[in-house]
N, C-alpha and C positions, 0 to 999 in steps of 0.2 A: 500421364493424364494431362492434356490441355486444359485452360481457363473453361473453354465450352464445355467440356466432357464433367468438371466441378460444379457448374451454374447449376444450381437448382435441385441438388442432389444433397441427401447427408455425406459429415464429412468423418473419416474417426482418426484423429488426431496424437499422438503422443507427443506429452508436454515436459519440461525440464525445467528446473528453476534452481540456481544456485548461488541468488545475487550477494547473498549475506550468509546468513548463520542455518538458515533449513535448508536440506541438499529433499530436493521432491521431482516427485515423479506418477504423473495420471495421464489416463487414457478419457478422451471426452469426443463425444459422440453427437453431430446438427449441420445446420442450424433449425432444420425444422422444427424439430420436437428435443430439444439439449437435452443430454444424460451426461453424466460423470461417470464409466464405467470403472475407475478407478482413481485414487487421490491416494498416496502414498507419503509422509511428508517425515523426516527424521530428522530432529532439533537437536543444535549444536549443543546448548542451554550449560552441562555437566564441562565441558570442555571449557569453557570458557569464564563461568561462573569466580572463580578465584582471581578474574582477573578485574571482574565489575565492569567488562565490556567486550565485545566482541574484538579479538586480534585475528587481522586477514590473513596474516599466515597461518595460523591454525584454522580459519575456516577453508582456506582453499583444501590443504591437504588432509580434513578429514571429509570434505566433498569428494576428494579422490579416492577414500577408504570405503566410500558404500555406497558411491553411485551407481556403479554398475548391477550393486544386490538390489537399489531402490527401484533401476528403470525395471527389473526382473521382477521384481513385485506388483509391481504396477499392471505390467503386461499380464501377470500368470494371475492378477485378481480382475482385471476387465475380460479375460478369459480371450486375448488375442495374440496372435502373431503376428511378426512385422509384415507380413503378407497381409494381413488382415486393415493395418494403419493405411492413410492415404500420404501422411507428410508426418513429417516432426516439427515438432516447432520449441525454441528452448531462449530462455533469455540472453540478449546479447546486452544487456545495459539495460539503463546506469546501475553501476552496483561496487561491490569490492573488484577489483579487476581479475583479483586469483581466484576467485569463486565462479565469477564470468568466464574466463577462459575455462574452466572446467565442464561447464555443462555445455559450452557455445562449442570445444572441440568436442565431445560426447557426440551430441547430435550430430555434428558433420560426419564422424565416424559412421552410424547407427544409416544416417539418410543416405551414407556413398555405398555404404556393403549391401543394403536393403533395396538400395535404387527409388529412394523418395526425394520427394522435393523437401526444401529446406525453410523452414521460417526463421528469421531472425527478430524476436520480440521486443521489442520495448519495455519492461519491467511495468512503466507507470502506465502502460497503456493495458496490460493484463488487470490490474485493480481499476484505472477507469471504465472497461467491459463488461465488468463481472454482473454489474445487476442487466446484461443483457441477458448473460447465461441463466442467472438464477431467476428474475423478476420477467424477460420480454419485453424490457424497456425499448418503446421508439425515440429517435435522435427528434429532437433536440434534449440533451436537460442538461441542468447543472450538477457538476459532477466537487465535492470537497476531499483533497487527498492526504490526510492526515498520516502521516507514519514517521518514522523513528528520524527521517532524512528528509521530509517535505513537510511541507503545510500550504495549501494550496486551493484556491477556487477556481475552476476550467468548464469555458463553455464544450460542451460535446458535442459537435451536429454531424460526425460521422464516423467510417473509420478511419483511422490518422486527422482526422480535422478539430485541432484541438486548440482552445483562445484563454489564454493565461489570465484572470481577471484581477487577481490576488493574490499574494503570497509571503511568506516572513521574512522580515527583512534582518534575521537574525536568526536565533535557537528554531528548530522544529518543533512541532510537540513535543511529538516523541522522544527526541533528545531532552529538552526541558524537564519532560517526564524522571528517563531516566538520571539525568545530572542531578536531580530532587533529593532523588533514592538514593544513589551513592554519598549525597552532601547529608542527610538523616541518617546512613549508616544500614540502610535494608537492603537485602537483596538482589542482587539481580536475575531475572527481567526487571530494571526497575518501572515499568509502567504495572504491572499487574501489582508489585509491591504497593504500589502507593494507594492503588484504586483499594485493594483489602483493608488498608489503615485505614483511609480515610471513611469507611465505612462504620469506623465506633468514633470519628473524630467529629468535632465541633466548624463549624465552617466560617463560622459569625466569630469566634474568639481572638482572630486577629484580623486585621484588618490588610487586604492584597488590592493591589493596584490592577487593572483593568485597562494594560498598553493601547494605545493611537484610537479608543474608542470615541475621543473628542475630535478626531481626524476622520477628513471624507476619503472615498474608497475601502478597497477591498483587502490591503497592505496588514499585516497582523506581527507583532511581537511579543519573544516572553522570555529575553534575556532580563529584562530587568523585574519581570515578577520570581523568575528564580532569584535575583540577586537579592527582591524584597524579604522572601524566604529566608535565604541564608543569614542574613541580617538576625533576623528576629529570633533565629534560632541561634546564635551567637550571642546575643545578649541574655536569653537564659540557659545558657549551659553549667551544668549540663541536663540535657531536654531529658524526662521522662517519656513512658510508653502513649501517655495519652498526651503529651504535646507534641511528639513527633504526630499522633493520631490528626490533633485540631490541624497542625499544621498542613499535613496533605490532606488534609477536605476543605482548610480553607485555600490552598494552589489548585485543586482540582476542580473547585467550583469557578472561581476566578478563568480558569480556561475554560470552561463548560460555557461559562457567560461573555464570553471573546466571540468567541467560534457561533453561540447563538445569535449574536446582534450582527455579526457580519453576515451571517446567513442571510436572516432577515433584509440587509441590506443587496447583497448578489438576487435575491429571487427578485424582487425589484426590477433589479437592471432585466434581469432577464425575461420579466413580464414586459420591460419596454422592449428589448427587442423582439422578440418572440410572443405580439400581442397574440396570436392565434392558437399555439402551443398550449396543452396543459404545462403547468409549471409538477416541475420534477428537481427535487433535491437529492444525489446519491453520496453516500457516505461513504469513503473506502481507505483500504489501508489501516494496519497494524491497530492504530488509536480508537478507530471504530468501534474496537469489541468493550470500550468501556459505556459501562450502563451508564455512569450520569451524562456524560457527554453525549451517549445516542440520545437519555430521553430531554435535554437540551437544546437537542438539535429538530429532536422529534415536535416539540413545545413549536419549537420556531417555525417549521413549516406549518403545522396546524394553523397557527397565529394568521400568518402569510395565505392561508388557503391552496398548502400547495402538498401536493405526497409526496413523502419521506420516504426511502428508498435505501436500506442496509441490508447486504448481503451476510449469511449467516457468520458467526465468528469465523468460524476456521477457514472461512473463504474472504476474510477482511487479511488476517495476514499473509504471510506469503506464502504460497502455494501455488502448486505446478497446473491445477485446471484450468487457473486464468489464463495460465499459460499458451496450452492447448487453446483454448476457447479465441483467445484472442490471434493463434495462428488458424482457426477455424475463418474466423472473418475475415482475415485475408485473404486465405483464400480464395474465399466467394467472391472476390472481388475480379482474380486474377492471378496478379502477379506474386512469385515467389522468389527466394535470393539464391545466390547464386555460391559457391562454396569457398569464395575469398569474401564474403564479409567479415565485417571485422568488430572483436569486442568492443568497447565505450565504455571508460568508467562516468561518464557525463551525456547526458542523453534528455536534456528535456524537451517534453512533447510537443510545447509551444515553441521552435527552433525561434521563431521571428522574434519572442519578447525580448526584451533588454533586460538583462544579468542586473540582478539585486547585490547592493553590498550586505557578502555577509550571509545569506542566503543558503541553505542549503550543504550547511558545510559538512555534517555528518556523513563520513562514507564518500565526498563529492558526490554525490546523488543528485545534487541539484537540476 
């Protein structure tokens, strides 16, 4: 199928994602009228659990243990055949590299015996698309990429056209989140652990620092509100049920009110550049699916007169539609890759910005 023969037509795509710990696979169907005819997603979680963190060698090789039953679910619940898909498209980066190489050979496999074109995805460009698929967001808007391995403000004005405005110059959320959890002794996932506690905890009973919010720009950290954590939690050990509680609601708010004032400050910029535009704030990635943070964020754009913009949870973390969807727009665009590209454990969207110290260490995701 040529770029002409793509223009202007639905496309049904099968997608693959295996950057980290969910090995998934869906079948998604546009861009005129998007469907998801299938989203398939199997979480490392049990595997890993004992370890209080994802190890890439056990994620690569139990992405090799069910991918092939995943992409087989996917296909037999969208109700197609490879006859039936127009491309594959599966992540090539940034991610674990053993996880990448898994689903990135997968797909080659699948698109050379099938005779499809190939997409090679960007990871962070599947979560910056997503409220295309779900919402029918037009370019321009501000896009925040919050997850385990970023933290990030990016102007969107196309596909691949992507302008780095902010980002940590240290811990991720995500990470923060989970080094919280494991430093309290809860579970892992530690971000769902914490958001649960902090739900009978106290917010106001200690007092958490509120990193470079006396600083201009978009630039965010929260190596040292975890260190303020640990501290305080160190000084009364040992913490009981409701002071680990206070203590993550009052880290969770403290991030809730980072992420909301920088908001406020990105929609800003982005009314100056884009006077004409409605302003649009989209929320993506893993961190997304916590309620006080969305309705934090949700406050902020109200505030600002702008729409809030969160894809539903299970399409904030990682999962294979974005996948598809985002090798759908490329599609439409044209052009496809060719069967020597190659993994990236590093891959960011904005190629032109200048590297943060520190930045993005988790996973090298940055």
């Amino acid at each position: 199928m040529t770029p002409a023969d793509r223009a202007g037509r639905d496309l049904t795509v099968l997608g693959i994602e295996t950057s980290c710990d969910e090995t998934a696979a869906a079948v998604v169907r546009g861009p005129g009228h998007p469907q998801i005819l299938s989203d398939v997603i199997r979480s490392q979680i049990d595997e890993h659990t004992d370890f209080g963190g994802v190890v890439p060698e056990i994620a690569a090789r139990a992405h090799i243990a069910v991918l092939d039953r995943i992409v087989a679910e996917a296909m037999q619940e969208a109700d197609v055949g490879f006859d039936d898909i127009d491309a594959v498209a599966a992540t090539a980066g940034p991610g674990l590299i053993g996880g990448v190489i898994v689903g990135l050979m997968t797909a080659k496999a699948i698109a050379m015996a099938a005779g499809k074109p190939l997409v090679a995805v960007n990871h962070l460009e599947g979560h910056a698309l997503t409220a295309r698929l779900t919402d029918g967001l037009d370019f321009p808007y501000l896009l925040l990429l919050v997850s385990g391995g970023h933290s990030q403000f990016l102007l969107v004005t196309g596909v691949g056209a992507y302008e780095r405005l902010g980002t940590t110059i240290d811990d991720a959320v995500g990470e923060a989140f989970d080094k919280t959890a494991k430093l309290l002794g809860l579970p892992y996932p530690g971000g769902p652990a914490v958001e649960r506690m902090a739900r009978a905890g106290d917010p106001d009973r200690f007092a958490m620092p509120r990193p470079l919010l006396d600083r201009p720009g978009l630039d965010m950290s929260f190596a040292g509100l975890k260190t303020a954590l640990r501290t305080q939690a160190q000084k009364l050990e040992p913490v009981d049920e409701q002071t680990v509680a206070d203590l993550c609601a009052g880290f969770q708010r403290a991030v809730a009110e980072v992420l909301a004032a920088r908001t406020r400050t990105a929609l800003t910029l982005f009314r100056d550049r884009f006077p004409d535009a409605p302003p649009v704030i989209v929320v993506a990635g893993g961190v997304a699916a916590n309620a006080e943070i969305r309705a934090a964020l949700t406050a902020a754009a109200t505030d600002a007169g702008a729409r809030f913009v969160a894809p539903p949870a299970r399409l904030c973390t990682d999962n294979a539609a974005m996948i598809a969807w985002a090798g759908i727009e490329h599609l439409a665009q044209g052009p496809v890759d060719d069967m020597a590209v190659s993994p990236r454990p590093r891959w960011p969207l904005d190629e032109t910005a200048a590297g943060k110290l520190g930045s993005g260490r988790k996973g090298a995701k940055a």
